[in-house]
C-alpha positions as CSV (number, residue, x, y, z in Angstrom):
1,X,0.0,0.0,0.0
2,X,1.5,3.4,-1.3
3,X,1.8,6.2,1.6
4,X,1.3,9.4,0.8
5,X,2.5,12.6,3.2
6,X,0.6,15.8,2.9
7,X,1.1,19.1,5.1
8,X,-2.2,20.4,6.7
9,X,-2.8,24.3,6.6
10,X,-2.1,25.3,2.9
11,X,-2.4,22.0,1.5
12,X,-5.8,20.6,3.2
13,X,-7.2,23.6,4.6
14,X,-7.0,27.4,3.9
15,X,-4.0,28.8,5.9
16,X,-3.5,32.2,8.0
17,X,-0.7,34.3,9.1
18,X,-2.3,34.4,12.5
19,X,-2.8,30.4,12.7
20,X,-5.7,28.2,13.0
21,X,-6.6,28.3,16.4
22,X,-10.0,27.2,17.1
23,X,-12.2,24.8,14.8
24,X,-14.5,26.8,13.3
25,X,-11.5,28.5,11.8
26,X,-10.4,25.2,9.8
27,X,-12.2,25.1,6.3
28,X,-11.3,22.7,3.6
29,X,-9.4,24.0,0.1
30,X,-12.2,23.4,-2.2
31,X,-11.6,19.8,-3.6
32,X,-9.0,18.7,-1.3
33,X,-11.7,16.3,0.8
34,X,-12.6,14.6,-2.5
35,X,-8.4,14.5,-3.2
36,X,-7.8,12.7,-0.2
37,X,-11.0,10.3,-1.1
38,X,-9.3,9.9,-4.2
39,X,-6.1,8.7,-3.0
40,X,-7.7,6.5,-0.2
41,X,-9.9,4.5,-2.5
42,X,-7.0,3.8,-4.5
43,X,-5.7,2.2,-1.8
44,X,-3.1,5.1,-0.7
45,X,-2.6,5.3,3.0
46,X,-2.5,9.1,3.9
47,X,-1.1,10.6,7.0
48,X,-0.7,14.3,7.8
49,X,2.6,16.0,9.0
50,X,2.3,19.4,10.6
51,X,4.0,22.1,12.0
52,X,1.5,23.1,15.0
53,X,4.1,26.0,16.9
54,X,0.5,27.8,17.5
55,X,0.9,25.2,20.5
56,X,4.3,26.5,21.1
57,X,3.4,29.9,21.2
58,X,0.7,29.3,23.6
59,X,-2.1,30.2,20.9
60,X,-4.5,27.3,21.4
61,X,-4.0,23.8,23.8
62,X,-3.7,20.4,22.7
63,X,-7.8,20.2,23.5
64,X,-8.2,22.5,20.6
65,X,-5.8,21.1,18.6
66,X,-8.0,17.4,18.7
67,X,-10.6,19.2,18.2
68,X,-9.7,20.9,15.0
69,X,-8.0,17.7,13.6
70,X,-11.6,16.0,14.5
71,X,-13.1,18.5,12.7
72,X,-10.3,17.7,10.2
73,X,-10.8,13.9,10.0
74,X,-15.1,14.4,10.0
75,X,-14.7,16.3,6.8
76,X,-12.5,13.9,5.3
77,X,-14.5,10.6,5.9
78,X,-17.6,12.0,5.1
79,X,-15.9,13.0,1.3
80,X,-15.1,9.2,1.5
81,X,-11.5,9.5,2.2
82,X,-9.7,8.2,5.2
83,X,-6.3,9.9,7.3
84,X,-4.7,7.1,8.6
85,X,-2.7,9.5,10.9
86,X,-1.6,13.1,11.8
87,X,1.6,13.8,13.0
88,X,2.8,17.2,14.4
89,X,5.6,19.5,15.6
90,X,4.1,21.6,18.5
91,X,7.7,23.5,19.0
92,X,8.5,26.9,17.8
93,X,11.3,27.6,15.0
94,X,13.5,28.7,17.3
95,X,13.3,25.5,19.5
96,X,15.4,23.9,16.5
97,X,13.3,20.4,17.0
98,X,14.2,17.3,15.2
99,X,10.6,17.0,14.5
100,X,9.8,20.5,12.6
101,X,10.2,20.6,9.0
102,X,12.5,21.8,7.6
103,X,13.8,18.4,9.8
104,X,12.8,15.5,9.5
105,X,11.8,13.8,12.3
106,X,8.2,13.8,11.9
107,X,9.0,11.9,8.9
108,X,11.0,9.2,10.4
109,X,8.5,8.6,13.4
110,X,6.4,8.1,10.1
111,X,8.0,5.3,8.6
112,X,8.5,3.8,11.6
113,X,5.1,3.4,12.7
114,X,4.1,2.6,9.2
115,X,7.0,0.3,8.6
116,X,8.0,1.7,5.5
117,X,10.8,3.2,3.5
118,X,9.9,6.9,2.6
119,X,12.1,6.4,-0.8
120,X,9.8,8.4,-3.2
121,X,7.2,8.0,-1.3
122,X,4.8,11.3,-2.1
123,X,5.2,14.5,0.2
124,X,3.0,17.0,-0.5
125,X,3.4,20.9,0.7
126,X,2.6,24.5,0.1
127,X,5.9,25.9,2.3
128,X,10.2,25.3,1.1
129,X,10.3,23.6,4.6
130,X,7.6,20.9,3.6
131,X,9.9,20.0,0.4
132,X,13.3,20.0,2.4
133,X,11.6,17.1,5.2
134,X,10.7,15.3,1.9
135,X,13.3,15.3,0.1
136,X,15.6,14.5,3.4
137,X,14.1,11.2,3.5
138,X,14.4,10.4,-0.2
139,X,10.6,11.3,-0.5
140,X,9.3,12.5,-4.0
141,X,8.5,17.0,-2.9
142,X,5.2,17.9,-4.4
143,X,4.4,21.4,-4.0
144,X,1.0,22.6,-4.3
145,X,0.3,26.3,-5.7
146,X,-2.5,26.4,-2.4
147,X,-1.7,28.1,0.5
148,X,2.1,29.5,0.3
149,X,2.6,27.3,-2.8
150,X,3.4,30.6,-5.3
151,X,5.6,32.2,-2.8
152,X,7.5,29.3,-2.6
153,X,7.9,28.5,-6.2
154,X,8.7,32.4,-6.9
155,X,11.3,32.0,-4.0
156,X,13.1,29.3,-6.1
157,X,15.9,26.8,-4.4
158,X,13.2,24.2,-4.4
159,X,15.3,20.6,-4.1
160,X,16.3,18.4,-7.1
161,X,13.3,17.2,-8.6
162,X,10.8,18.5,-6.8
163,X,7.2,18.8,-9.3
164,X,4.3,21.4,-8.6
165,X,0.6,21.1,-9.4
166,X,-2.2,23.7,-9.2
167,X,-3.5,21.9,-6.1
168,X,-4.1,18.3,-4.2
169,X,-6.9,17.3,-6.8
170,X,-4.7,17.9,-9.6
171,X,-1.7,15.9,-7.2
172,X,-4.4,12.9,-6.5
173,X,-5.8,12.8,-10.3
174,X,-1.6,12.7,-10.9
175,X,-1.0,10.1,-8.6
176,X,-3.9,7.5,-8.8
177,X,-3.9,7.0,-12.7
C-alpha cells in the first residue's frame, strides 16, 4: 500500500498568518476532501505531518488542537476518504526540533510506525520547509500552488526534482492514474 504525506494548513485547509486556532477556523481548500477520497480508495494510506508551533506559542492547547484535527478527520470521511494518521511538531522555530520541518523527524516517526521506507514516497506541501523534510528522507517534494505554494515557487531553491501542481486534486488525479 502506497503512503502518501501531505502538510495540513495550505495544502488541506486554507491557511492564515495568524494560525488556525479554534475549529470553526479550519475550512477545507475546495476539492482537497474529494483529493484525499481519491487517493484512499485507490488504496493510498494518507497521513498528515504538521507544524502546530501555535501550541508553542501558547495560541491554542492540545484540547483544541484534537478538536480541529476532529473537525479535520469528520470532513474527510464524510468526502469518503480516510487519514490514517496526523503527525505534528508543536515547537516553535526557534526551539530547533528534530521533529519541525524543515527536519525530519516527523517523517522518520512516520516510517517507523508505518513500517515503511519513505524512498519516493509522495510529500505534499505549500511551504520550502515541507519539500526540504521530503526530500531528506528520499521522499518524491510535491508542492502545491494552495496556501504558500506561489511564494515558494517564486522563491526558487526548491530541491532536485521537486514537481508542482495547481492543487491536491490535480496531485491525486496525478498520482492515482
Amino acid at each position: 500500500m502506497k503512503l502518501v504525506i501531505l502538510d495540513r494548513d495550505g495544502v488541506i485547509n486554507y491557511d492564515s498568518d495568524k494560525y488556525i486556532k479554534q475549529p470553526d477556523e479550519w475550512r477545507a481548500i475546495p476539492g482537497s476532501l474529494d483529493a484525499i477520497a481519491r487517493l484512499t480508495q485507490a488504496g493510498c494510506r494518507v497521513v498528515v505531518a504538521t507544524n502546530q508551533s501555535g501550541i508553542g506559542r501558547g495560541l491554542f492547547d492540545m484540547a483544541t488542537l484534537n478538536a480541529i484535527h476532529a473537525k479535520m478527520h469528520r470532513a474527510v470521511n464524510q468526502a469518503g476518504g480516510r487519514i490514517e494518521a496526523v503527525f505534528y511538531c508543536p515547537d516553535t522555530d526557534e526551539s530547533r526540533s528534530a521533529c519541525r520541518k524543515p527536519n525530519p523527524g516527523m517523517f522518520y516517526a512516520i516510517a517507523e510506525r508505518f513500517n515503511v521506507v519513505l524512498d519516493q514516497a509522495p510529500c505534499v506541501g505549500d511551504s520550502l520547509r515541507d519539500l526540504q523534510a521530503a526530500a531528506a528522507v528520499g521522499g518524491q517534494p510535491i508542492l502545491v500552488l494552495t496556501g504558500k505554494g506561489r511564494k515558494t515557487r517564486a522563491a526558487g531553491g526548491l530541491p532536485e526534482g521537486t514537481t508542482v501542481y495547481p492543487d491536491l486534486a490535480a496531485v491525486a488525479q496525478a498520482l492515482c492514474q
